[in-house]
C-alpha positions in Angstrom: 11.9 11.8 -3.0 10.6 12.3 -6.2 6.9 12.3 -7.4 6.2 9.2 -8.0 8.0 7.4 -5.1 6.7 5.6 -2.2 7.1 5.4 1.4 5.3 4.1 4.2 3.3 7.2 5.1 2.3 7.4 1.5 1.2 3.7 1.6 -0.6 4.1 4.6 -2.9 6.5 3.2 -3.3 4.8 -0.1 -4.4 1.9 2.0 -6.7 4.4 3.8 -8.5 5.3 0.6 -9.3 1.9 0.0 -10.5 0.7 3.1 -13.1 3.5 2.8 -14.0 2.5 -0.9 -14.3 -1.2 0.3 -17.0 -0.1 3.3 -14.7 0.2 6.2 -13.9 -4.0 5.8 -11.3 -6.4 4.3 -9.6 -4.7 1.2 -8.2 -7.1 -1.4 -5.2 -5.1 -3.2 -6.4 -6.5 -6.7 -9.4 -4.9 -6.6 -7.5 -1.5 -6.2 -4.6 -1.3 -8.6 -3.5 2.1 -7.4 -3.3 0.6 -3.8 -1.4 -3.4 -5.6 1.3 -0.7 -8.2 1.9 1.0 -4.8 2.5 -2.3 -2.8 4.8 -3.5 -5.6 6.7 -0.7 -5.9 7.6 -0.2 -2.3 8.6 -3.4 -2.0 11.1 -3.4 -5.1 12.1 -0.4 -3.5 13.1 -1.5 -0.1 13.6 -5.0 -1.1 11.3 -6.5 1.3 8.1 -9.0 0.0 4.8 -7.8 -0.9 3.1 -9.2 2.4 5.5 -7.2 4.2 4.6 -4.5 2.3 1.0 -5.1 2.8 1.7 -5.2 6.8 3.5 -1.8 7.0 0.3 -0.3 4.3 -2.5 -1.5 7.1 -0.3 -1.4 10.3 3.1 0.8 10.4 6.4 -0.2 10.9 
């Protein structure tokens, strides 16, 4: 895995960070472009969609 890759573990606790910066409520990826290039780039990566993406960033697998 290189430095700049992205797996699910790393997604999960980019989607931590921003759950904390929105108040511990509803995080809208757009508002957090670390947290929306992450999303995209997983899911280019393991050719899945971006909502499936977003599921496995706020749920798991």
């Amino acid at each position: 895995m290189g430095l700049f890759d992205v797996d699910a573990e790393k997604l999960q606790a980019l989607y931590h960070r921003a759950w904390h910066e929105a108040g511990m409520g509803f995080v809208d990826p757009r508002k957090y472009p670390y947290l929306h290039k992450a999303l995209m780039q997983y899911a280019r990566e393991n050719n899945c969609s971006f909502d499936e993406a977003w599921r496995i960033a706020k749920v798991g697998k």
